[in-house]
ZADO-1210 file (C-alpha; in nm, 4 decimals, padded with zeros to 6 digits):
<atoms>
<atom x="-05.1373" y="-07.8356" z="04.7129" code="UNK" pos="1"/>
<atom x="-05.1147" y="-08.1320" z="04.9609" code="UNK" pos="2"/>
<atom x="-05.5258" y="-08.1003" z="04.9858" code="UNK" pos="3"/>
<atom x="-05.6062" y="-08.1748" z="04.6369" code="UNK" pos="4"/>
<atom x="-05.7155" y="-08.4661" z="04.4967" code="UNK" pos="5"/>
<atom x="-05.3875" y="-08.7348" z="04.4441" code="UNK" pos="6"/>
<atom x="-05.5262" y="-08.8067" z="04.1252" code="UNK" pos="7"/>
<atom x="-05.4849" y="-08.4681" z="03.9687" code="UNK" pos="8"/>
<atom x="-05.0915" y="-08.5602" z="04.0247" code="UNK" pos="9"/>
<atom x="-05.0964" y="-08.9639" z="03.9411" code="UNK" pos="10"/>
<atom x="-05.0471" y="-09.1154" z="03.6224" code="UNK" pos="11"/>
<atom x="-05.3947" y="-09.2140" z="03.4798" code="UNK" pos="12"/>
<atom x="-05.3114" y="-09.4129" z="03.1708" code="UNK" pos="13"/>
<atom x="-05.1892" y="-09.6925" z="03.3811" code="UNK" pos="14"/>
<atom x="-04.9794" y="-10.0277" z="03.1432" code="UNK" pos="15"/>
<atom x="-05.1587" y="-10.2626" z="03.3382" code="UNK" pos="16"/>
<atom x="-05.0474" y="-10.6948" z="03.3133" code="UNK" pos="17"/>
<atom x="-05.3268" y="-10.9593" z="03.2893" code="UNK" pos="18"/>
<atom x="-05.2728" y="-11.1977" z="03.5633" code="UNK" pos="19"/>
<atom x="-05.2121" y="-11.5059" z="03.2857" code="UNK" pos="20"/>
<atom x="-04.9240" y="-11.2655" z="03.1503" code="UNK" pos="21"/>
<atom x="-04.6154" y="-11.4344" z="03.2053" code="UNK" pos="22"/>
<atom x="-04.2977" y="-11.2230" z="03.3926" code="UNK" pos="23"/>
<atom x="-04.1001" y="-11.2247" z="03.0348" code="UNK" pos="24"/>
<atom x="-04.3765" y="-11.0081" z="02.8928" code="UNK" pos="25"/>
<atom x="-04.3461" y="-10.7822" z="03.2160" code="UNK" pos="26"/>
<atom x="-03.9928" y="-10.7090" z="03.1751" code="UNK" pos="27"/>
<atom x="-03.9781" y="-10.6759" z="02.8471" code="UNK" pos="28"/>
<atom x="-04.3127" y="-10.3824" z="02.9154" code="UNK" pos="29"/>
<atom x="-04.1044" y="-10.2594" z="03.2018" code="UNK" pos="30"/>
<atom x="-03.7860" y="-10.2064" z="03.0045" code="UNK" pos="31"/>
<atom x="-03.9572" y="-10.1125" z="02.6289" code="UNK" pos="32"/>
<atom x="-04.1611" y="-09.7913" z="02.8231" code="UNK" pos="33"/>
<atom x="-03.8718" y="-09.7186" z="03.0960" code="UNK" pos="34"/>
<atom x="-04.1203" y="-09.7969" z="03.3767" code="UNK" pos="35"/>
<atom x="-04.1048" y="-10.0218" z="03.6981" code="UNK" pos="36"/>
<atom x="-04.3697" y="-10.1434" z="03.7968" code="UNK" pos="37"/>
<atom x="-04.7085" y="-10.2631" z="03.6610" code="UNK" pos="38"/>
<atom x="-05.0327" y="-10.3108" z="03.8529" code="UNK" pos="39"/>
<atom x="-05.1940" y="-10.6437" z="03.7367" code="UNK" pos="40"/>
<atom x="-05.5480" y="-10.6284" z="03.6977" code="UNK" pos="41"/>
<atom x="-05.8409" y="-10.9182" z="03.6451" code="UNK" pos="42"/>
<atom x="-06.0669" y="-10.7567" z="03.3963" code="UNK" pos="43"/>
<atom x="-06.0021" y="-10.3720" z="03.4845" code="UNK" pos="44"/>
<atom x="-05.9779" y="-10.4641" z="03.8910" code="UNK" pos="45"/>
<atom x="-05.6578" y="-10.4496" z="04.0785" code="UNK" pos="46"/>
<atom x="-05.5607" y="-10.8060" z="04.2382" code="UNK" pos="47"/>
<atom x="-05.1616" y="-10.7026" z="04.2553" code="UNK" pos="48"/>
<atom x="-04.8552" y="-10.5530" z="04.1420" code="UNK" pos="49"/>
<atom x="-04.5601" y="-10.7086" z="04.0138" code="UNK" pos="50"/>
<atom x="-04.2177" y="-10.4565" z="04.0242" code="UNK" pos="51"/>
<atom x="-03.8977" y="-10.4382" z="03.8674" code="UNK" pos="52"/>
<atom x="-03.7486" y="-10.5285" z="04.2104" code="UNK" pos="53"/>
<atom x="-04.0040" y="-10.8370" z="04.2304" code="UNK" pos="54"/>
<atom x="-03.8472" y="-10.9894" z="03.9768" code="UNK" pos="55"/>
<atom x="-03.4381" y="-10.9075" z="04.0308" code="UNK" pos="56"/>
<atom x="-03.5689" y="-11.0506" z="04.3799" code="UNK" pos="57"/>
<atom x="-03.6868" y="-11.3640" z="04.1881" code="UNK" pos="58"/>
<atom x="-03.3820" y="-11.4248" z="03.9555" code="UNK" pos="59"/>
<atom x="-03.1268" y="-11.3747" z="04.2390" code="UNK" pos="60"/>
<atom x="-03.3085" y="-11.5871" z="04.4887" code="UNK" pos="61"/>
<atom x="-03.3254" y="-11.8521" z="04.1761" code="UNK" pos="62"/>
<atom x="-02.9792" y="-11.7951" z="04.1075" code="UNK" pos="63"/>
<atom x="-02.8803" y="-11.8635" z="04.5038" code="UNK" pos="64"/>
<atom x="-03.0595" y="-12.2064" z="04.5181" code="UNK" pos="65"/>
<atom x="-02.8331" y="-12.4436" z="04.5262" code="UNK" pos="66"/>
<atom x="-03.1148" y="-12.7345" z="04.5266" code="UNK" pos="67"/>
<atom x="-03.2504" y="-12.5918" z="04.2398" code="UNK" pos="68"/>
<atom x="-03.3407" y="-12.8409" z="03.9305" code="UNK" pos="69"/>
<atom x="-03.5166" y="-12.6319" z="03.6459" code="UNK" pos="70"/>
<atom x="-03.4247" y="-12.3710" z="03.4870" code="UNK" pos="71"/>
<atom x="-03.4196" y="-12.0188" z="03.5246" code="UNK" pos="72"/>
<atom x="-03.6380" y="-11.9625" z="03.2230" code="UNK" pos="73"/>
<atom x="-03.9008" y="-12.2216" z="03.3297" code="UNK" pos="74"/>
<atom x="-03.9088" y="-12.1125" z="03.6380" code="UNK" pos="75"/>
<atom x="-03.8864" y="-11.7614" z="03.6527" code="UNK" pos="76"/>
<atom x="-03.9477" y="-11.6117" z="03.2981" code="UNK" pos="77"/>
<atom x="-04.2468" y="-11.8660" z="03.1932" code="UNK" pos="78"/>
<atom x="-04.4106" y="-11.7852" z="03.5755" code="UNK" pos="79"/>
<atom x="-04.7467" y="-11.5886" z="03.5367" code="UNK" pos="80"/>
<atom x="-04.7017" y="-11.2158" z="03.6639" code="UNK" pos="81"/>
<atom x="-04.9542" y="-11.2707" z="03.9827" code="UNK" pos="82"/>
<atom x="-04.6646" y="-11.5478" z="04.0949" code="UNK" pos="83"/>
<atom x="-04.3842" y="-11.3494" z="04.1309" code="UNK" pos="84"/>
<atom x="-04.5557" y="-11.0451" z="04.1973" code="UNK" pos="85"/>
<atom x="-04.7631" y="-10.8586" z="04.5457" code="UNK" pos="86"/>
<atom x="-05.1648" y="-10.9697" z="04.5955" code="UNK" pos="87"/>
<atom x="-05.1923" y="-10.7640" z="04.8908" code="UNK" pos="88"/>
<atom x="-05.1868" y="-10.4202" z="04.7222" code="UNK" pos="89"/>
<atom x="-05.2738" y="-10.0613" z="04.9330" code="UNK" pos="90"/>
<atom x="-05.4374" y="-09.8260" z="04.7300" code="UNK" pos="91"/>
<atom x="-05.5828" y="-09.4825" z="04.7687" code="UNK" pos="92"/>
<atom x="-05.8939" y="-09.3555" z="04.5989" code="UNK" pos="93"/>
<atom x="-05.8920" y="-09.0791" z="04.3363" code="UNK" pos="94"/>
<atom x="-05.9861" y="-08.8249" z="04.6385" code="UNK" pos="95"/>
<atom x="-05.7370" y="-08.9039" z="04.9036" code="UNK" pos="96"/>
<atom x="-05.5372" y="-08.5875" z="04.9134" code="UNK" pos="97"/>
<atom x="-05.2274" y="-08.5962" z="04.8093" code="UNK" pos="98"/>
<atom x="-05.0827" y="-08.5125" z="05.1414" code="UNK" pos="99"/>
<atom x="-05.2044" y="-08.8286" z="05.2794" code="UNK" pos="100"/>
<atom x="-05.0911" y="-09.0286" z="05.0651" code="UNK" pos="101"/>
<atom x="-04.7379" y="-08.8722" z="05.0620" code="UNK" pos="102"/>
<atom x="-04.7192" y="-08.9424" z="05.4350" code="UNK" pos="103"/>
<atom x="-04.8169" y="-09.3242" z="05.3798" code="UNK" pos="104"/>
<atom x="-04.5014" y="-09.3169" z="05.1227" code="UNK" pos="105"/>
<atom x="-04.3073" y="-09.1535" z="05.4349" code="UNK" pos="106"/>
<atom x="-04.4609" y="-09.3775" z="05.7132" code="UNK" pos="107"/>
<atom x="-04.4363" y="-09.7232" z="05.4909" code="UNK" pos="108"/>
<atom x="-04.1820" y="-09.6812" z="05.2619" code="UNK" pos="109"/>
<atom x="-04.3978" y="-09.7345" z="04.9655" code="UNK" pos="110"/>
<atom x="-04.2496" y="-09.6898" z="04.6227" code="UNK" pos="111"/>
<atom x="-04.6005" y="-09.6382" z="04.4447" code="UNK" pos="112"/>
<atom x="-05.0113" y="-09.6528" z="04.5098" code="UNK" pos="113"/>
<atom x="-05.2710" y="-09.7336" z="04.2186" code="UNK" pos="114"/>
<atom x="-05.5355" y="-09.5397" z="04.2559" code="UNK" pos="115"/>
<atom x="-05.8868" y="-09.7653" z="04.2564" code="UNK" pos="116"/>
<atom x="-06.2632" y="-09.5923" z="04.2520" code="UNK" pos="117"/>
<atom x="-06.5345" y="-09.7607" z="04.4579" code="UNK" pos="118"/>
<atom x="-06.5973" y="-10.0295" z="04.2545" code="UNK" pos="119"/>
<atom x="-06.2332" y="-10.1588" z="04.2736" code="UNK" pos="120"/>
<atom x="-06.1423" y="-10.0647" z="03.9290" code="UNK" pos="121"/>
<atom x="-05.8402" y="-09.9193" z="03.8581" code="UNK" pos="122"/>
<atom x="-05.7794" y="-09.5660" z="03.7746" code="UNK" pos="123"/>
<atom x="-05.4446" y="-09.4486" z="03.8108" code="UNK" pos="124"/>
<atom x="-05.1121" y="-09.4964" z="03.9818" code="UNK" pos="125"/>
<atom x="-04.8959" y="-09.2989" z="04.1733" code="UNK" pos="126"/>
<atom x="-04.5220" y="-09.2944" z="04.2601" code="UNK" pos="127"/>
<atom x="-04.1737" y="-09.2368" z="04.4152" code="UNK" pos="128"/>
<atom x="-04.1375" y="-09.0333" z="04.0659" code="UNK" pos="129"/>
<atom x="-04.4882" y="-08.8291" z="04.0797" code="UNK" pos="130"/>
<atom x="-04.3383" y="-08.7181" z="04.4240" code="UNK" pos="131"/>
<atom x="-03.9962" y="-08.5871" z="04.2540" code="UNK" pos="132"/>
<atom x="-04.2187" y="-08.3792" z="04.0241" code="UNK" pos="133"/>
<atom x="-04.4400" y="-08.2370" z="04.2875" code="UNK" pos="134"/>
<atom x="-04.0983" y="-08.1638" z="04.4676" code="UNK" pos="135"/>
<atom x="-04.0040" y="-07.9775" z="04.1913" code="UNK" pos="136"/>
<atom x="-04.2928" y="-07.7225" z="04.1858" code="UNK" pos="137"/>
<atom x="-04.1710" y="-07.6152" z="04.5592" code="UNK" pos="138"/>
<atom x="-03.9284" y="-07.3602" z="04.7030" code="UNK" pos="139"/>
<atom x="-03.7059" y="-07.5818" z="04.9037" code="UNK" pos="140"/>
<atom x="-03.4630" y="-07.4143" z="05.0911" code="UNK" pos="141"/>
<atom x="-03.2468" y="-07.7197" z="05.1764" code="UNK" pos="142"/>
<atom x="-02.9263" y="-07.8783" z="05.0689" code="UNK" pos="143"/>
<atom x="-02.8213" y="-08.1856" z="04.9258" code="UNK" pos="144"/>
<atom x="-02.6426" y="-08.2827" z="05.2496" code="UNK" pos="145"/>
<atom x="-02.9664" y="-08.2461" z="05.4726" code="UNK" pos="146"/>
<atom x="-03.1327" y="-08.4900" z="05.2722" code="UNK" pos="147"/>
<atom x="-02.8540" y="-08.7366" z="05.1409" code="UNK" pos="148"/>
<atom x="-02.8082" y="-09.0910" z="05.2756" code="UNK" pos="149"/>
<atom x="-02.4592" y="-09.2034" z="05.3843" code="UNK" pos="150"/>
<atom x="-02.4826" y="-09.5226" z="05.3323" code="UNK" pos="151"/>
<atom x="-02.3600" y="-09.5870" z="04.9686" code="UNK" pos="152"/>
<atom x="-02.2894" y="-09.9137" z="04.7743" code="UNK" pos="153"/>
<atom x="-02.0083" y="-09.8743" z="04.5378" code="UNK" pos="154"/>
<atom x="-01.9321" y="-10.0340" z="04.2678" code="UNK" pos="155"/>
<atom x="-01.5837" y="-10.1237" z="04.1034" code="UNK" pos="156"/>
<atom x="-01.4863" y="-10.1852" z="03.7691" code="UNK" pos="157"/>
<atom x="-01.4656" y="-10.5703" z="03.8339" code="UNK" pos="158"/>
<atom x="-01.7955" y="-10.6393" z="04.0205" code="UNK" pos="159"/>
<atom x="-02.0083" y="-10.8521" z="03.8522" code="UNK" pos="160"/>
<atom x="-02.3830" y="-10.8439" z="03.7885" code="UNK" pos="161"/>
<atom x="-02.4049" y="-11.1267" z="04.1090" code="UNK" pos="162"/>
<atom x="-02.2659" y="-10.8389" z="04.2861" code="UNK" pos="163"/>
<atom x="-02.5392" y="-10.6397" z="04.1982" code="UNK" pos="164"/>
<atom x="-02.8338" y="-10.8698" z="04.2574" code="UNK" pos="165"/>
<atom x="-02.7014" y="-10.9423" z="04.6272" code="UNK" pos="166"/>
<atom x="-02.6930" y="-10.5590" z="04.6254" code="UNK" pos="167"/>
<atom x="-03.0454" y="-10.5213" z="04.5485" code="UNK" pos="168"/>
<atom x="-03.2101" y="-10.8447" z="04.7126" code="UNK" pos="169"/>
<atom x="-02.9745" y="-10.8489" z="04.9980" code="UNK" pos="170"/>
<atom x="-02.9605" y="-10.4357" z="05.0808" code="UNK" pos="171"/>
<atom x="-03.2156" y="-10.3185" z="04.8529" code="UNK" pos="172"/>
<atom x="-02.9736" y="-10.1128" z="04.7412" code="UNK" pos="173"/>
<atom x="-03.0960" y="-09.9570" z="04.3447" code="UNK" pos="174"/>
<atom x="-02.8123" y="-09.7359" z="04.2107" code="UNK" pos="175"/>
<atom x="-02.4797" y="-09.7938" z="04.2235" code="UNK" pos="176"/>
<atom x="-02.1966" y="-09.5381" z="04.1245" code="UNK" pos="177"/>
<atom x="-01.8813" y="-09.7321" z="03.9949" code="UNK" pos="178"/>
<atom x="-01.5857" y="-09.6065" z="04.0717" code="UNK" pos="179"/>
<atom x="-01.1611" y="-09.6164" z="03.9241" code="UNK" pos="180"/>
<atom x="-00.9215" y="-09.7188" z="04.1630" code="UNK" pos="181"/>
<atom x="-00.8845" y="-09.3266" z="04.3017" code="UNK" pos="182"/>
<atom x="-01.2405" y="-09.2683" z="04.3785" code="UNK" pos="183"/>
<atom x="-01.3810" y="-09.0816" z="04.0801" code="UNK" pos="184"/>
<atom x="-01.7661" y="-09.1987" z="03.9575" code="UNK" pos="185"/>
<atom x="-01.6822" y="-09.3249" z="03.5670" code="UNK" pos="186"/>
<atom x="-02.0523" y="-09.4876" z="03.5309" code="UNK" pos="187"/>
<atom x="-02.3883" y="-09.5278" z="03.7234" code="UNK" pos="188"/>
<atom x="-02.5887" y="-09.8563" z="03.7122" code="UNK" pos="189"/>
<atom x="-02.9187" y="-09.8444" z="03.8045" code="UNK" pos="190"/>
<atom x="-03.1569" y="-10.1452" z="03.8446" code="UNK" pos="191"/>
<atom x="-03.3241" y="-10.0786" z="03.5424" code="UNK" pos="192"/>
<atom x="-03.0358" y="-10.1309" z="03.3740" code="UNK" pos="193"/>
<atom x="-02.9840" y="-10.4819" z="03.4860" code="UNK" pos="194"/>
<atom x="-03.3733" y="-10.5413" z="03.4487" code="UNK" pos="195"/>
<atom x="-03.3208" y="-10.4406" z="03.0898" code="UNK" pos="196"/>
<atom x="-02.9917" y="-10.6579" z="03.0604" code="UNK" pos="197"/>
<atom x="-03.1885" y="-10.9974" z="03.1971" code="UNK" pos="198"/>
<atom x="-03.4215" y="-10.8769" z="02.9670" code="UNK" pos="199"/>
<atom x="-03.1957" y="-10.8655" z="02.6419" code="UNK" pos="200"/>
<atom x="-03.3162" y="-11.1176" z="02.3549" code="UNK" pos="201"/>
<atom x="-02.8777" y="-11.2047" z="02.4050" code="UNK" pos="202"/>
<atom x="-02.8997" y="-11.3154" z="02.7552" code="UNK" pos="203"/>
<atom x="-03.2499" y="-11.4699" z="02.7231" code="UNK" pos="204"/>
<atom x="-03.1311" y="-11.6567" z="02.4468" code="UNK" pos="205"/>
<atom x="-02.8322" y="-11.7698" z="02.7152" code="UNK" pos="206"/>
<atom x="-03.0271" y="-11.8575" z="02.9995" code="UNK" pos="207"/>
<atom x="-03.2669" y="-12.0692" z="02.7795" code="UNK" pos="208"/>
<atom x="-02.9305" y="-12.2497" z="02.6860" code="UNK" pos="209"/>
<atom x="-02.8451" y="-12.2723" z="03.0118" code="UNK" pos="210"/>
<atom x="-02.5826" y="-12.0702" z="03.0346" code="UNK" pos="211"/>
<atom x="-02.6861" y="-11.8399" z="03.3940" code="UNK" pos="212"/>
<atom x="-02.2854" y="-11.8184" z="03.5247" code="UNK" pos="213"/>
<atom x="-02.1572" y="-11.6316" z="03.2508" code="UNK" pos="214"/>
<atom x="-02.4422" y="-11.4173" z="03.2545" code="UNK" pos="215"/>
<atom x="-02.3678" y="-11.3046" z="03.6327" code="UNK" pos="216"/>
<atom x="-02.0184" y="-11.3030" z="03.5889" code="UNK" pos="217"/>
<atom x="-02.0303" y="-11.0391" z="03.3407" code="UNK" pos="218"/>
<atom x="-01.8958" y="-10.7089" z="03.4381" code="UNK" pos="219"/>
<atom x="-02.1286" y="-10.4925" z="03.5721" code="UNK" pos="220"/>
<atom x="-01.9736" y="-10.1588" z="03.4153" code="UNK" pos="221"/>
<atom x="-02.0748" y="-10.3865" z="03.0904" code="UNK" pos="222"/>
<atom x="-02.4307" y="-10.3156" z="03.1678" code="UNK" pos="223"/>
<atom x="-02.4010" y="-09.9577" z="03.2979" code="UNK" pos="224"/>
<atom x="-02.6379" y="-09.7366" z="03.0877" code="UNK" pos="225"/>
<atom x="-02.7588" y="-09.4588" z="03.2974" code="UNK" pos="226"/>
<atom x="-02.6581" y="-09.0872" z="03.2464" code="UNK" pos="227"/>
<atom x="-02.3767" y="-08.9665" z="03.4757" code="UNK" pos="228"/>
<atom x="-02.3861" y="-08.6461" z="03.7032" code="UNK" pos="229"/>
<atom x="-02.3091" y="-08.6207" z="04.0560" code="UNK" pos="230"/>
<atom x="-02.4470" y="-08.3735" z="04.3362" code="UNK" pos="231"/>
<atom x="-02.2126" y="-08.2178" z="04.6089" code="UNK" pos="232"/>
<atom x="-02.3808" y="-08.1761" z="04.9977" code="UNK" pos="233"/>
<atom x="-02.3779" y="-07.7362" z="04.9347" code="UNK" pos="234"/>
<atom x="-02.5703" y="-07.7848" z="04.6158" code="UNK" pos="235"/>
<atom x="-02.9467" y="-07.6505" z="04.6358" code="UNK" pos="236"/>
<atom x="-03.1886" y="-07.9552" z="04.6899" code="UNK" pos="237"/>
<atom x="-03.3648" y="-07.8128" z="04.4388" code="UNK" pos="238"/>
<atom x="-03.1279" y="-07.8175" z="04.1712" code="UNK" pos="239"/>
<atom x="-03.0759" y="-08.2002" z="04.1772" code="UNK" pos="240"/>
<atom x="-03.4777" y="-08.2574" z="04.1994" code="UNK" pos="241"/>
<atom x="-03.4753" y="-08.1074" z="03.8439" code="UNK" pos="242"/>
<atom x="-03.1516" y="-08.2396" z="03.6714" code="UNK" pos="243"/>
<atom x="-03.2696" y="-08.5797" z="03.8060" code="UNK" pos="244"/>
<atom x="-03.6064" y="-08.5474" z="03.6196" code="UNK" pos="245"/>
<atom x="-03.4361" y="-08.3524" z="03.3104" code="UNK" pos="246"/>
<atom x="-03.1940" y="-08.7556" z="03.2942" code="UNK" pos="247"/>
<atom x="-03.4383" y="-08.9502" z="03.4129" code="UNK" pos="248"/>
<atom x="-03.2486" y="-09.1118" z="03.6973" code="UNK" pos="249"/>
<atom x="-03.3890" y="-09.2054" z="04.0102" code="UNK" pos="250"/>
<atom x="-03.0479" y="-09.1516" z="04.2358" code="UNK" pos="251"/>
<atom x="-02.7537" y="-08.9230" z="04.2271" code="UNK" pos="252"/>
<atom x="-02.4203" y="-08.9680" z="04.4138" code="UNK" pos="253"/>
<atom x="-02.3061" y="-08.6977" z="04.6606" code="UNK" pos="254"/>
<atom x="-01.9323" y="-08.6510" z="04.6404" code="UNK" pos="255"/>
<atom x="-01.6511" y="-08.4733" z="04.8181" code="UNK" pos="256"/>
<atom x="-01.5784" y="-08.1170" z="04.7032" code="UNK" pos="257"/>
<atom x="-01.2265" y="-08.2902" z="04.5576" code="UNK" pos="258"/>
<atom x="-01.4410" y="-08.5257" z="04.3170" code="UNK" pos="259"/>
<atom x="-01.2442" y="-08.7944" z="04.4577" code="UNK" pos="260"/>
<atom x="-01.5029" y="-08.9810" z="04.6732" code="UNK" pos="261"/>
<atom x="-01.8342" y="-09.0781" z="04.7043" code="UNK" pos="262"/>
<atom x="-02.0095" y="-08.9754" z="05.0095" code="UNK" pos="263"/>
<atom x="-02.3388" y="-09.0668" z="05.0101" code="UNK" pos="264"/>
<atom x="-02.6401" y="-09.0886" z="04.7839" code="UNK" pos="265"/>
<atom x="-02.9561" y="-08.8531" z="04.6936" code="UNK" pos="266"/>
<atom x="-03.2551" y="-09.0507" z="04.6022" code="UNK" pos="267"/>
<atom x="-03.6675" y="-09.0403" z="04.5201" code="UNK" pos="268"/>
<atom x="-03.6741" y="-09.1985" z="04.9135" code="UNK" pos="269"/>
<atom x="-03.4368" y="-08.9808" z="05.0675" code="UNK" pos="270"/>
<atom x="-03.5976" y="-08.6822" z="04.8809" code="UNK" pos="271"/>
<atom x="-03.9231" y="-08.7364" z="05.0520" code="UNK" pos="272"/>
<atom x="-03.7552" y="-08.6095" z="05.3842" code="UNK" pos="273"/>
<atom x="-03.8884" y="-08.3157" z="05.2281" code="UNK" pos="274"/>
<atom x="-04.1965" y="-08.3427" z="05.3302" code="UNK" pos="275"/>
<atom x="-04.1641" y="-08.4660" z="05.6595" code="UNK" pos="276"/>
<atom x="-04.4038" y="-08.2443" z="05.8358" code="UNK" pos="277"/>
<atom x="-04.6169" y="-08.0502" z="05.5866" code="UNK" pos="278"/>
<atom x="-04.7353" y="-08.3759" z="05.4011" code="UNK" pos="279"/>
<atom x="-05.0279" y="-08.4442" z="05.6603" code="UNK" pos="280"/>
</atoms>
């Protein structure tokens, strides 16, 4: 498998933005087709990529400035994609095997490649998710706890989106389980669902008016939209690969055998510990 072609596993019907698209148009893409990234293209050539994160990134740091005199609309929302988002964009062609590129993902921590021919134009894209699904065609013998991070940013019932978005930007932190006062996980955010609440025509509507503080200061558990279900470190690696494609989710919390705490985290990144090894 890890000699064929990556573009047999990639997404080829790529949403592409238009570098003149503005990052309101982006989010609302992002949010409207469930997806997190989009490649922007000048004619049908890659020149960057502009990501969900990209843009939390952008409202937070906004947000934080404590010099700043516009307004977050103006100045983040009206912004053409190719401002807020990456120019300097590696890609793979359509006949890079897919091992390689796997082990770029491992070596560089990249979320996602578009695929480009030799002209530059682009062809596909592939990503953190692609690599769940080839993970799920495998015979994994491992665990949950041989591939689960410890390191786990929990959420309470009174943390506000700001908490969140120093989350993200600060410890690129992506999914957080909220927790009750005796441990147990009652809801997972996700930053999807906060790109899709600073997407909302509600908030939008605030922020034009001005209105950012009550926006951040807004429970997070308000905003909480993704599916619940949690892994435990005996459960078959497996297992969780295919209940996390079957919801959709992109992270799972790991918690004691009691229920009572969470213990670490099982994500598309740690996941690709995996392949350490047999990707190259």
């Amino acid at each position: 498998m890890f000699r064929r072609p990556v573009i047999e596993f990639a997404t080829r019907n790529v949403v592409t933005a238009s570098e003149k698209d503005k990052v309101l148009n982006a989010m609302k893409t992002m949010v409207n087709l469930d997806i997190r990234r989009l490649p922007i293209v000048r004619g049908d050539k890659l020149i960057g990529i502009i990501t969900m994160l990209d843009i939390l990134d952008a409202i937070y740091s906004w947000i934080s400035d404590k010099n700043t005199e516009g307004s977050l609309y103006s100045d983040i929302y009206m912004k053409s994609v190719i401002e807020i988002g990456t120019r300097s964009v590696i890609s793979a062609r359509p006949e890079t095997p897919l091992g390689e590129v796997i082990a770029l993902f491992l070596r560089h921590n990249f979320g996602s490649m578009p695929i480009v021919d030799e002209t530059g134009r682009l062809v596909g894209i592939f990503t953190e998710w692609d690599v769940l699904k080839v993970a799920s065609q495998l015979d994994f013998p491992h665990r949950v706890r041989d591939v689960m991070t410890r390191i786990v940013y929990v959420l309470t019932p009174y943390s506000t989106v700001m908490d969140v978005l120093e989350g993200i930007t600060i410890y690129k932190f992506r999914r957080y389980p909220i927790v009750d006062e005796t441990g147990k996980v009652i809801a997972m955010l996700h930053a999807k669902d906060v790109l899709r609440y600073f997407a909302s025509d509600e908030v939008i509507e605030k922020i034009k008016q001005g209105a950012v503080e009550d926006i951040v200061s807004n429970y997070a558990i308000n905003i909480a939209k993704s599916p619940i279900f949690v892994a435990k470190p005996n459960d078959p690696v497996i297992d969780v690969v295919k209940r996390m494609l079957e919801y959709d989710v992109g992270g799972v919390p790991v918690v004691n055998e009691e229920g009572t705490a969470v213990i670490g985290m099982v994500t598309e990144k740690t996941l690709m510990l995996l392949f350490e090894g047999s990707a190259e």
